[in-house]
Residue frames relative to the residue before (quaternion, step in Angstrom):
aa qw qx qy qz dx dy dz
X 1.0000 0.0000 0.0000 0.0000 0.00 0.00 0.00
X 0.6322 -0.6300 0.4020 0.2045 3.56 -1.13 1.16
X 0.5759 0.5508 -0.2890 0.5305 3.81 1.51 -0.74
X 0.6317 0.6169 -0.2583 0.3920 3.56 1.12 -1.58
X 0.6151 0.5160 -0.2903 0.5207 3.97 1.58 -0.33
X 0.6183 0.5351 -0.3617 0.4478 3.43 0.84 -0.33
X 0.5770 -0.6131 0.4112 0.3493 3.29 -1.20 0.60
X 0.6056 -0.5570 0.2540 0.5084 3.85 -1.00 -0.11
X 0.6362 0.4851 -0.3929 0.4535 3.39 0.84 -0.80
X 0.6900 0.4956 -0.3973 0.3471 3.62 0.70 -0.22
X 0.4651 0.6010 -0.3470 0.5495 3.33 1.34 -0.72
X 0.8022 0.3229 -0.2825 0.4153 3.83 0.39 -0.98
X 0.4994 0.6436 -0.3934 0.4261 3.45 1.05 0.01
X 0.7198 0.4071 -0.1530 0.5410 3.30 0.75 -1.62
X 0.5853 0.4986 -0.3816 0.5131 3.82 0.68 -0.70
X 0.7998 0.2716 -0.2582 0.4689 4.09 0.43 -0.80
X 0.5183 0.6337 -0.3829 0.4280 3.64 1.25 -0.03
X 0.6774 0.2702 -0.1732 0.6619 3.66 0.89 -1.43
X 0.6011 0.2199 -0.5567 0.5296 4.24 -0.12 0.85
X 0.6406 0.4704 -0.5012 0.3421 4.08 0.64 0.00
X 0.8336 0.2180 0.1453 0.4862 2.69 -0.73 -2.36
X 0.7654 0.4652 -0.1872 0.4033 3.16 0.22 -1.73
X 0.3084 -0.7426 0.5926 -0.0476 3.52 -1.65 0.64
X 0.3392 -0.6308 0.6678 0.2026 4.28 -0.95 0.82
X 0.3816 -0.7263 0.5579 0.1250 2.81 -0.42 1.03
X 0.2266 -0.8220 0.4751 0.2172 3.96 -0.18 0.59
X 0.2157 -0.7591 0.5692 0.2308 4.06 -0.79 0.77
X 0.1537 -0.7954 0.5857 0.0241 3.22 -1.13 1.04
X 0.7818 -0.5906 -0.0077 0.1997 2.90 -1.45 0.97
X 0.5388 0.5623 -0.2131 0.5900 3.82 0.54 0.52
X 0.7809 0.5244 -0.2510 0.2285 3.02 1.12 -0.73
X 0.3672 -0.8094 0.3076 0.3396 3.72 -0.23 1.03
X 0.1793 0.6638 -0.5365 0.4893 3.83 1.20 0.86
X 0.3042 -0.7297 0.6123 -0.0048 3.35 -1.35 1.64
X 0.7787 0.0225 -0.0065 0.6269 3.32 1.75 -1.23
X 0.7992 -0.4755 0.3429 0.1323 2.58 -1.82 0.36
X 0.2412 0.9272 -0.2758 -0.0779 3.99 -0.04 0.35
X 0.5730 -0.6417 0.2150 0.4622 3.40 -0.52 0.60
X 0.0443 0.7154 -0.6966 -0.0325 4.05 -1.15 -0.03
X 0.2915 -0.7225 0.6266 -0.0224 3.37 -1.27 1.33
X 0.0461 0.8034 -0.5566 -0.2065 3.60 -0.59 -0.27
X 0.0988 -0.8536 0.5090 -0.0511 3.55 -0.45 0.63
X 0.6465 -0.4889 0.5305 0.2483 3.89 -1.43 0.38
X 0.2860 -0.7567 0.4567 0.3702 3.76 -0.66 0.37
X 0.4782 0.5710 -0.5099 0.4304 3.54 1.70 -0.28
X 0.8530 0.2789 -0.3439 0.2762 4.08 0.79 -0.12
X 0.0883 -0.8332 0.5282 -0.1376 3.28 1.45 1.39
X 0.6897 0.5220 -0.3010 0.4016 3.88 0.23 -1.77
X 0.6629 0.4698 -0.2411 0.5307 3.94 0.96 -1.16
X 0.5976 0.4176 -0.3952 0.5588 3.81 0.82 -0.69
X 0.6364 0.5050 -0.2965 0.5021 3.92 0.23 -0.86
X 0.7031 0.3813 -0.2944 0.5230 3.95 0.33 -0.42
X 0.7517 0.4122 -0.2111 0.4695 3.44 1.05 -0.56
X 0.5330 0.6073 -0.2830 0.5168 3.03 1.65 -0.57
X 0.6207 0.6464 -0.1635 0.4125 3.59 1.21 -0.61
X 0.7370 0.0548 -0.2272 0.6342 3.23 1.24 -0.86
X 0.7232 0.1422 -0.5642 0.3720 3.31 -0.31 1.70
X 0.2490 -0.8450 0.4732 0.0078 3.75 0.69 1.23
X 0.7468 0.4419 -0.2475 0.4310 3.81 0.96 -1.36
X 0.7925 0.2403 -0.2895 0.4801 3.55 1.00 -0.55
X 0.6609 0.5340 -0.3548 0.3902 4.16 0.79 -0.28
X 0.0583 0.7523 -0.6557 -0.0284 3.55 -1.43 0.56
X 0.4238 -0.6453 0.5551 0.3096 3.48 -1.26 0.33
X 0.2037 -0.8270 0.4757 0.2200 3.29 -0.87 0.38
X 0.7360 -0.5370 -0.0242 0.4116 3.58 -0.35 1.40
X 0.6760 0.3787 -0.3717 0.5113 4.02 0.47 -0.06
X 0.5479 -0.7505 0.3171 0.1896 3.57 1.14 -0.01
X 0.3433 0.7759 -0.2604 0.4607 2.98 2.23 0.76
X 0.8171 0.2616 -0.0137 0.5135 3.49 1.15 -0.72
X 0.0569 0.7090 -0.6891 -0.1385 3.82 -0.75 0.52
X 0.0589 -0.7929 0.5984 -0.0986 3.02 -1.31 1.41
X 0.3678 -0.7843 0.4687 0.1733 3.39 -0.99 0.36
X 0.7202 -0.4209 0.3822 0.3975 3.76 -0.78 0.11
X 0.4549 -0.5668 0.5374 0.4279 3.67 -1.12 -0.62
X 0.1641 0.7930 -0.5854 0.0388 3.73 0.13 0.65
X 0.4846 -0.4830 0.6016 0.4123 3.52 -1.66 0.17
X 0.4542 0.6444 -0.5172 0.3332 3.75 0.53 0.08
X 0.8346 0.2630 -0.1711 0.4528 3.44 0.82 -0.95
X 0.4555 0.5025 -0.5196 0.5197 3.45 1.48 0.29
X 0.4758 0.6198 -0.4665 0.4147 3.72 0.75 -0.58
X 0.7952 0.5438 -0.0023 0.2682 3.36 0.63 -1.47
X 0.5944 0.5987 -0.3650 0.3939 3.31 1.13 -1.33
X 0.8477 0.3281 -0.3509 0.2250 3.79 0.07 -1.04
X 0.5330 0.6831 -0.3849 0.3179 3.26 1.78 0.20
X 0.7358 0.2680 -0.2016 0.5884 3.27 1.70 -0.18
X 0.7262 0.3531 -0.3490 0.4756 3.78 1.28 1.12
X 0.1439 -0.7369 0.6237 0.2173 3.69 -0.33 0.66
X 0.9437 -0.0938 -0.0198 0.3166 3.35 -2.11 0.35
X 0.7170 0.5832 -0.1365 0.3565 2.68 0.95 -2.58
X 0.6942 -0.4825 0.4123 0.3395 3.17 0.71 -1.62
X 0.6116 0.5722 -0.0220 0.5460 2.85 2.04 -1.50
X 0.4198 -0.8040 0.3959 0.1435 3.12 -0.84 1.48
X 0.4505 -0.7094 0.5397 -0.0504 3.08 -1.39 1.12
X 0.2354 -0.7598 0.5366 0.2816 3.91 -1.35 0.28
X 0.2166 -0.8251 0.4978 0.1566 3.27 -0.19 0.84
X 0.6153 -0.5485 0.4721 0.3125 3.87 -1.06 1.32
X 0.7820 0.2211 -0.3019 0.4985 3.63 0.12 -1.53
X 0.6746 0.4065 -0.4923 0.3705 4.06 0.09 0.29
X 0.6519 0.3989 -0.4081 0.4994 3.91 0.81 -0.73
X 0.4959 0.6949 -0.3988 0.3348 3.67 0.88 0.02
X 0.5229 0.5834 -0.1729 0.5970 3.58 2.24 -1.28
X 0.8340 0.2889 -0.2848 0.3740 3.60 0.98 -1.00
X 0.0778 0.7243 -0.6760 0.1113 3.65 -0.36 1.71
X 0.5531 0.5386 -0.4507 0.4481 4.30 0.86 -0.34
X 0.5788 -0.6779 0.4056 0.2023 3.51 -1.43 0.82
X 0.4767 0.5463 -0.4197 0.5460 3.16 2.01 -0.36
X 0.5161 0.3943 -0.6228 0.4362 4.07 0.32 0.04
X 0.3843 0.7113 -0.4826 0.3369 4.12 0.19 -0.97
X 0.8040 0.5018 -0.0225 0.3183 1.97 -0.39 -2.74
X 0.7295 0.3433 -0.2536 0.5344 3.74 0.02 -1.14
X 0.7170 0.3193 -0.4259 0.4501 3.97 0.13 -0.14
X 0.6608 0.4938 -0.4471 0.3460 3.50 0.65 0.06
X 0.4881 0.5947 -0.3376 0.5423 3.63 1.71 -0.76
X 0.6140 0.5900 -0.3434 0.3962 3.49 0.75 -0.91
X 0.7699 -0.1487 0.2609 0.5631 3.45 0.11 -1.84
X 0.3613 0.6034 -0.5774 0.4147 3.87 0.95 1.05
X 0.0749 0.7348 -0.6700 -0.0748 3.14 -1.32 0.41
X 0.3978 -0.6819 0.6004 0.1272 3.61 -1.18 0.99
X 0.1703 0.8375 -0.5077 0.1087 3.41 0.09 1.54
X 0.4275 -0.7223 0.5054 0.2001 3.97 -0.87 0.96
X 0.0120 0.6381 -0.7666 -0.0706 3.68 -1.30 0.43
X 0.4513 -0.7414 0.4729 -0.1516 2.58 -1.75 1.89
X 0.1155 -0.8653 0.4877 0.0006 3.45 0.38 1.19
X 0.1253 0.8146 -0.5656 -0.0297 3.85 0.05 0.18
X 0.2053 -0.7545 0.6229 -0.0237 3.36 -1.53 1.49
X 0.2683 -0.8805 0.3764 0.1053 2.90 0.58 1.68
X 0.6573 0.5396 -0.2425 0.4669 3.62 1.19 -0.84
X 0.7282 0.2993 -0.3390 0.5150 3.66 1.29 -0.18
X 0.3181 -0.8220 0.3548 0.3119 3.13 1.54 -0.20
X 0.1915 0.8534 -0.3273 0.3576 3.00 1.21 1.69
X 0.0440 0.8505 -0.5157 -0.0938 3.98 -0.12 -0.25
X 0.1078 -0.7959 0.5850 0.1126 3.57 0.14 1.28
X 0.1446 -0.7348 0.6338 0.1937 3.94 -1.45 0.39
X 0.1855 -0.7410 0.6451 0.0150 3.63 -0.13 1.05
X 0.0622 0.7756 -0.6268 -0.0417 4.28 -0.61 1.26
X 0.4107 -0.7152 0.5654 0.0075 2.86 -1.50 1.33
X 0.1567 -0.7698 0.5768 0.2239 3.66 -0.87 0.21
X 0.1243 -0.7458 0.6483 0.0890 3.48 -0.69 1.21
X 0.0772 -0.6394 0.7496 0.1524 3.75 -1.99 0.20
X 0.1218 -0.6827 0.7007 0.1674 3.56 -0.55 1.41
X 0.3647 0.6045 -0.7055 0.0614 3.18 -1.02 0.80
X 0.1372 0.7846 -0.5898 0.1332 3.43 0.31 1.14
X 0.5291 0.4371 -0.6629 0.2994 3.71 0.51 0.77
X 0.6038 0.5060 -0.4365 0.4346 3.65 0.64 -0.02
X 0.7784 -0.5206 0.3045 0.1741 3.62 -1.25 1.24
X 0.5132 -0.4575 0.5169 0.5101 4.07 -0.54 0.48
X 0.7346 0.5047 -0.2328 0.3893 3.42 -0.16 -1.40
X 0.7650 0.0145 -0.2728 0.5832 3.97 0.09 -0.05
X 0.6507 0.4163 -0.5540 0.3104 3.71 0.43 0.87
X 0.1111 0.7289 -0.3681 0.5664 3.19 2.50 0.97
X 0.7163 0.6207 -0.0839 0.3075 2.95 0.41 -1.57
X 0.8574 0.2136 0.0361 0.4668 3.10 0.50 -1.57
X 0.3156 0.5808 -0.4056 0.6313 3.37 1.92 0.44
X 0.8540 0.2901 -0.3010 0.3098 3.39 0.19 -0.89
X 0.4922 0.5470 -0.4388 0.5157 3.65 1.58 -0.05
X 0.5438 0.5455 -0.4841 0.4151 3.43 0.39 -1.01
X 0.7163 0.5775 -0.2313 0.3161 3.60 0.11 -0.95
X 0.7868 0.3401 -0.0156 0.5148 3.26 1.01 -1.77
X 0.8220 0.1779 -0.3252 0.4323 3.04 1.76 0.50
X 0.6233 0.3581 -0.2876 0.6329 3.40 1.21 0.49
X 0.4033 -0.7275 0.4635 0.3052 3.91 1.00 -0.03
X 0.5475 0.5815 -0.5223 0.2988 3.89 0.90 0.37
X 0.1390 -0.8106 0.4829 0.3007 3.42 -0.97 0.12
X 0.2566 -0.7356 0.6208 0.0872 3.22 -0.95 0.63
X 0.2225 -0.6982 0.6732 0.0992 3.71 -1.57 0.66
X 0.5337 -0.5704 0.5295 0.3306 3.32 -1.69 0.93
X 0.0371 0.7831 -0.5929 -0.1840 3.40 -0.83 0.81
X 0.3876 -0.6494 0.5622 0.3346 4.54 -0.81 0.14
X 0.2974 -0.6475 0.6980 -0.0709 2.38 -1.79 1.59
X 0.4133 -0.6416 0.5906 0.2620 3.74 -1.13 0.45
X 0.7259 0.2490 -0.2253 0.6003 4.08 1.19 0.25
X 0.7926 0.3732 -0.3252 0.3560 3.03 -1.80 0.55
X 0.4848 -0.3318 0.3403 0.7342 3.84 -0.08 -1.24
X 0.8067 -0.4018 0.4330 -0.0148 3.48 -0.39 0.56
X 0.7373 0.0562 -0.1307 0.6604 3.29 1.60 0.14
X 0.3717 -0.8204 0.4296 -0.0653 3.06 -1.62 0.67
X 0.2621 -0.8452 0.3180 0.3403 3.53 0.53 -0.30
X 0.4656 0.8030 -0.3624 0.0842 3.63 -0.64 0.50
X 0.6413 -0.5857 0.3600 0.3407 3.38 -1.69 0.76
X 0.1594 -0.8559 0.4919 -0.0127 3.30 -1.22 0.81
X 0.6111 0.4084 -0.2520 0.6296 3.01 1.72 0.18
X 0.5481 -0.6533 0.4539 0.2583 3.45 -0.97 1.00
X 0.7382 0.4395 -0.2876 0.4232 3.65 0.94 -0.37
X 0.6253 0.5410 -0.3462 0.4432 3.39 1.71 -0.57
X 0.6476 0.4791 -0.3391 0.4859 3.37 1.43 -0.96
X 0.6442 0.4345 -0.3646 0.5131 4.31 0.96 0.05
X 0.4929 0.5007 -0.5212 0.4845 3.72 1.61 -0.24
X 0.6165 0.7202 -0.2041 0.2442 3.49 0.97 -1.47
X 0.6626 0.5188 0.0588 0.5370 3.30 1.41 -1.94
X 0.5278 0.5641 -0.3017 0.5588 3.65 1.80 -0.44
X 0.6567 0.5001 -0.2717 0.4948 3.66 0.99 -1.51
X 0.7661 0.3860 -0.2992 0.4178 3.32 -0.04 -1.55
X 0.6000 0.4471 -0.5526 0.3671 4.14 0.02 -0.79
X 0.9607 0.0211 -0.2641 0.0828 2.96 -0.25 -1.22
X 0.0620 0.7579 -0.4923 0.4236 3.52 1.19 2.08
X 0.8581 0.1388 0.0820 0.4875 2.81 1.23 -0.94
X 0.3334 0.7597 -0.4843 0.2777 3.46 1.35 0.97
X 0.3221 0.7369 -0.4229 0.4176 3.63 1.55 0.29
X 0.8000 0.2726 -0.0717 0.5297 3.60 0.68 -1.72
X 0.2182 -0.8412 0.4948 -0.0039 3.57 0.05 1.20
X 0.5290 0.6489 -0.3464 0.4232 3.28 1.49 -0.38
X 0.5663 0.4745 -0.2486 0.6264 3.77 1.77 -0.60
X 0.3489 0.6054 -0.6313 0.3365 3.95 0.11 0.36
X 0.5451 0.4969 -0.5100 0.4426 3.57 0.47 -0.56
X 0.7505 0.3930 -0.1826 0.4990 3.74 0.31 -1.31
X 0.7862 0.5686 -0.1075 0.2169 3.84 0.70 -0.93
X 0.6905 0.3228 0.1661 0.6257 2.57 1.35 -1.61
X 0.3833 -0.8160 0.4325 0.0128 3.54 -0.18 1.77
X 0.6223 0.5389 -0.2507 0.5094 3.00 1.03 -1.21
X 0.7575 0.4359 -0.2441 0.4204 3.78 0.36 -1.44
X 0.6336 0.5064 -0.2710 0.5183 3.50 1.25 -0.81
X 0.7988 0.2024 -0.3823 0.4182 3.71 1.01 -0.18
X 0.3625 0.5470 -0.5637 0.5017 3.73 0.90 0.81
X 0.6430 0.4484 -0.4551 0.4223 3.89 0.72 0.11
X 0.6024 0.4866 -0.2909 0.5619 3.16 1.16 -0.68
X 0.6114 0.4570 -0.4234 0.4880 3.57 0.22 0.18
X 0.7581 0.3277 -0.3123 0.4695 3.00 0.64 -0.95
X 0.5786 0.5586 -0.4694 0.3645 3.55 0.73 -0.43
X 0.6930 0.5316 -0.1569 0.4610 3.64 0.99 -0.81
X 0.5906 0.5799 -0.3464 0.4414 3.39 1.02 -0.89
X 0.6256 0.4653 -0.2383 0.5791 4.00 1.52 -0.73
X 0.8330 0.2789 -0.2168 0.4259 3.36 0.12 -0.87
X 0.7897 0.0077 -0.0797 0.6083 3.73 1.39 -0.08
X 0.0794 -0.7809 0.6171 0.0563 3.35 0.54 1.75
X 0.7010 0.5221 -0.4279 0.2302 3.86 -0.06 -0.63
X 0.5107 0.7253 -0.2293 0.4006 3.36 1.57 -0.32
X 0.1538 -0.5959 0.6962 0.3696 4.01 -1.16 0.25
X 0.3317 -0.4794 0.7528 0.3056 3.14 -1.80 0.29
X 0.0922 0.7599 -0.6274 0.1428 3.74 -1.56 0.28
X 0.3077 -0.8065 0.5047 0.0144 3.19 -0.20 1.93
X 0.5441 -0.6858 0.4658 0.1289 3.38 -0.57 1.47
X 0.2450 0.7189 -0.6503 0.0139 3.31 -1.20 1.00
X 0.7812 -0.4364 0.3519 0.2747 3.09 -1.76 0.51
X 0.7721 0.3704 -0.1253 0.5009 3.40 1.62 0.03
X 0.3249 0.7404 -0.3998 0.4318 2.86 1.90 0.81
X 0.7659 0.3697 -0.3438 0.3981 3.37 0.44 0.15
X 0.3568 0.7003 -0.4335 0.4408 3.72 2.30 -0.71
X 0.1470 -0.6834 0.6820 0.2150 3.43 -0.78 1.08
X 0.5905 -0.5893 0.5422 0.0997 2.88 -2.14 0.46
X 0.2675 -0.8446 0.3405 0.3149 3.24 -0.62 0.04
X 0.7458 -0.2888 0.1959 0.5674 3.84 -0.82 -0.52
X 0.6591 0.5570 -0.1804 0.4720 3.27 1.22 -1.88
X 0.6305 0.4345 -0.3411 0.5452 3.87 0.92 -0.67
X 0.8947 0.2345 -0.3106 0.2193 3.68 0.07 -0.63
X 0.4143 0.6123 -0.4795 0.4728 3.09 1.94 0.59
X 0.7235 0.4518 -0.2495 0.4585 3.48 0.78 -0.66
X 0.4692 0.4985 -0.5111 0.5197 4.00 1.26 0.54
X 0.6971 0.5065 -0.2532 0.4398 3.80 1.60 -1.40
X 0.5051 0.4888 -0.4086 0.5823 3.68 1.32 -0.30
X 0.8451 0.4142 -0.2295 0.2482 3.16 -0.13 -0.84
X 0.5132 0.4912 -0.3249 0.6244 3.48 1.53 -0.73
X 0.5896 0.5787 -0.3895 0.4071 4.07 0.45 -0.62
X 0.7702 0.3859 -0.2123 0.4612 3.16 1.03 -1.12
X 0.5306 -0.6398 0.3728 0.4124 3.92 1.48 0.13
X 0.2701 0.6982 -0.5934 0.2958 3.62 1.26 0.37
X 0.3610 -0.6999 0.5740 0.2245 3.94 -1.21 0.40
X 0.6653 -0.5837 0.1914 0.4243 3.19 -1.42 0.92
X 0.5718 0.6587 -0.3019 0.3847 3.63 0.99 -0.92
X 0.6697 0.4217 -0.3413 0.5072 3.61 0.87 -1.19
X 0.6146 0.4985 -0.3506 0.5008 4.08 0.67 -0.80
X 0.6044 0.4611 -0.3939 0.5166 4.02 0.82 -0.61
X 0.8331 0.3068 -0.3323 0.3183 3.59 0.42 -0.57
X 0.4454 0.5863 -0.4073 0.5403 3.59 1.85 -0.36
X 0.7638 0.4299 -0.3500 0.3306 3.90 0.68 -0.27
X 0.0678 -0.8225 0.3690 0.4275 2.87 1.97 -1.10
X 0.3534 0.5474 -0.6378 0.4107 3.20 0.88 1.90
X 0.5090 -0.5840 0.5179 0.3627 3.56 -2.02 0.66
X 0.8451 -0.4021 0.2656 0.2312 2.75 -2.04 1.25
X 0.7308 0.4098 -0.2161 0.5012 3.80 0.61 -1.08
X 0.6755 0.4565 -0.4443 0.3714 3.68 1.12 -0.59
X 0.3476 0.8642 -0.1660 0.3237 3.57 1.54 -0.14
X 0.6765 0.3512 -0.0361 0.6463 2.61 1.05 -2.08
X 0.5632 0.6207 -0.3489 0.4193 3.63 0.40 -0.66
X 0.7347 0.5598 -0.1234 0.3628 3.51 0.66 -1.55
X 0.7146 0.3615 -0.2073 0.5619 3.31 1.36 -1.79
X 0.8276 0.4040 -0.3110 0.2347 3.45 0.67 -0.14
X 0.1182 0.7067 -0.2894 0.6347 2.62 2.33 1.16
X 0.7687 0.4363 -0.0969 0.4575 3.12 0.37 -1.27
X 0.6170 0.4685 -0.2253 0.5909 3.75 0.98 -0.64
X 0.7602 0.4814 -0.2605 0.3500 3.39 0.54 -0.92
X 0.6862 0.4514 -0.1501 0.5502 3.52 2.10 -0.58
């Protein structure tokens, strides 16, 4: 098989590209096309994300001249390919012997750039004058079936250890993938950055940290009297005496929040959360 020559990270690229964004193009009858080929369509505000992806399969992608489209040649590669990711109808599918290729984090990684989106729910405690941002990790790929997004929930898991939950959509088939715990969606957000700490143009989606200094800052204007304060699954794990004398020893001494998260063997945000707790009492 024509896929079985590519390298692994290519194989996961192209394998999470044509179940994302990207599309087999389909030859109809008449047409003097032997194979099949690939064609992407994209925004020009994500040119920088097409170009990083374009990179790690150089031999078979091109742009096509306004920068609107990565496409690929006619190859028997993708005639090889098409029925592993279309049944009868038309409507794409997950095929066993191909999600079987995707064990590298750059497969993840590339379907979340594709159709992932790092989205926040806002909890506001008006009476402490607090705003908590709890981020979630969504995969819209609801044109593929309950059943192989079954599927691909359960690899995700058995190979990268995140879990994800079916969530319902009102389009497509109707479901969706996504994180629902605050630690899976920071286990999740751990993998994909640093796949992708090349394409800086994704930090919005990648990069927790950069994505919650926007939120401050978005909030700091529209509710300056407010903390902002990035939910975690240990926001509520109380602490003890012996822990919060030893965040005040330790901040005294100019230790950073990270080094005081790992002397506690608590996460980085439950930290921040805590000491500024602590200040406030």
């Amino acid at each position: 098989m024509e896929l079985l020559n590519l390298t692994a990270i290519e194989q996961n690229v192209l394998i999470a590209s044509i179940m994302g964004d990207g599309e087999i193009t389909k030859i109809y009858p008449g047409s003097r096309r032997k194979n099949n080929s690939y064609r992407e369509h994209f925004c020009i505000q994500q040119l920088d994300y097409r170009i990083w992806k374009y990179n790690l399969l150089p031999s078979y992608f091109y742009f096509n001249s306004t920068n609107t489209l990565l496409l690929s040649p006619s190859l028997p590669l993708f005639t090889e390919l098409f029925p592993h990711f279309y049944n009868v109808d038309g409507n794409k599918v997950i095929s066993d012997e191909m999600l079987k290729l995707c064990n590298l984090p750059i497969f993840l990684t590339t379907l979340f750039l594709d159709d992932g989106s790092l989205s926040i729910t806002v909890d506001k405690n008006n009476l402490k004058k607090r705003i908590y941002l709890t981020p979630h990790i969504y995969l819209y790929l609801q044109c593929f079936s309950r059943e192989d997004l079954s599927k691909l929930q359960t690899h995700i898991f058995s190979t990268f250890s995140i879990e994800m939950r079916l969530n319902k959509r009102k389009d497509g088939f109707g479901y969706v993938l996504k994180t629902t715990k605050v630690s899976e969606t920071l286990k999740f957000l751990q993998l994909v950055y640093k796949e992708a700490l090349d394409c800086p143009s994704m930090f919005y989606k990648t990069n927790w940290d950069f994505r919650f200094e926007k939120e401050i800052s978005r909030y700091r204007e529209s509710h300056p009297e407010y903390s902002v304060i990035a939910s975690s699954s240990e926001r509520n794990k109380n602490y003890s005496e012996e822990e919060c004398n030893q965040i005040r020893l330790m901040k005294s001494q100019g230790f950073t929040d990270k080094t005081i998260a790992e002397k506690l063997g608590r996460s980085y945000w439950s930290i921040v959360y805590k000491w500024r707790e602590i200040r406030e009492t």
